[in-house]
Phi, psi and omega in degrees: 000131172289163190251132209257359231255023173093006190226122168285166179323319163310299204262303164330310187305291172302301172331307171297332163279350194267331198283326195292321172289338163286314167316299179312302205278260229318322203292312197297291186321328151323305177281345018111275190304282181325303194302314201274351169294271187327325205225002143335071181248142175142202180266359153289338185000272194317275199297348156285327184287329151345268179324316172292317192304290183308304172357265191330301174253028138293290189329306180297311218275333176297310175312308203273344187286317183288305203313285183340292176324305182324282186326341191287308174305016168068018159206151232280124139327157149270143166211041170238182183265338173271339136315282159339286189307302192292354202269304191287147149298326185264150182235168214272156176218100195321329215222191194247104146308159175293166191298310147336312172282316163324301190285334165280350166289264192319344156287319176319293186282297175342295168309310208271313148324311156340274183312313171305321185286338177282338159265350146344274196309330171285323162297305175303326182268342176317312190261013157089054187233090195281287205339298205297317179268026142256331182315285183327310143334263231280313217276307154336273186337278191317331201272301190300343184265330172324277202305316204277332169272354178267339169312289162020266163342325204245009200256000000 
């Protein structure tokens, strides 16, 4: 059955490519996030390892709230890692930094989701798609609050 919702094909196709790269940085930031939970050490341990913990699994319930979205819009998320690498802004990071640079990645990557939801969110009212630059909206916040507690940390 075709899909009716008030956007035409076109203008769904662009939400969607603006949404798969908010998809890239969230999942990578997720993977990010997760790794420095696991590889945490120091006199930060407890409350960073905590802390990464809550991180982390916003980030999957966010991933899958965009995947979704893509889908509402009639068209296939990316769900590789090879996707992902070509999608995403934030880079990756092989090794374990000391806790201060974790948190400085992650501040990193928070902003750069940021940014990404803001062109989101400009593609989405371009094409009169209200769901997306709300979805998107909510996703902004968490990234700017996100970034602003981990700044925190570093003051």
């Amino acid at each position: 059955m075709a899909i009716s919702i008030g956007i035409a094909r076109k203008d769904r196709e662009a939400v969607a490519r603006h949404l798969s790269k908010l998809l890239a940085d969230t999942y990578s930031l997720y993977l990010k996030t997760h790794s420095f939970h696991w590889n945490i050490t120091g006199p930060q341990f407890n409350s960073l390892h905590t802390m990464f913990e809550t991180q982390y699994n916003a980030l999957w319930l966010a991933a899958d709230e965009v995947a979704e979205r893509i889908r509402t819009l009639d068209v296939f998320a990316p769900g590789s890692y090879s996707q992902f690498g070509k999608l995403t802004s934030i880079k990756e990071e092989a090794g374990v930094p000391e806790w201060k640079e974790m948190v400085n990645q992650l501040v990193e990557g928070h902003e750069i989701a940021a940014h990404t939801a803001r062109g989101t969110i400009k593609a989405a009212d371009a094409a009169g798609d209200e769901g997306t630059a709300d979805m998107v909206t909510g996703r902004l916040k968490d990234h700017e609050k996100t970034a602003w507690m981990l700044r925190s940390l570093l003051r």
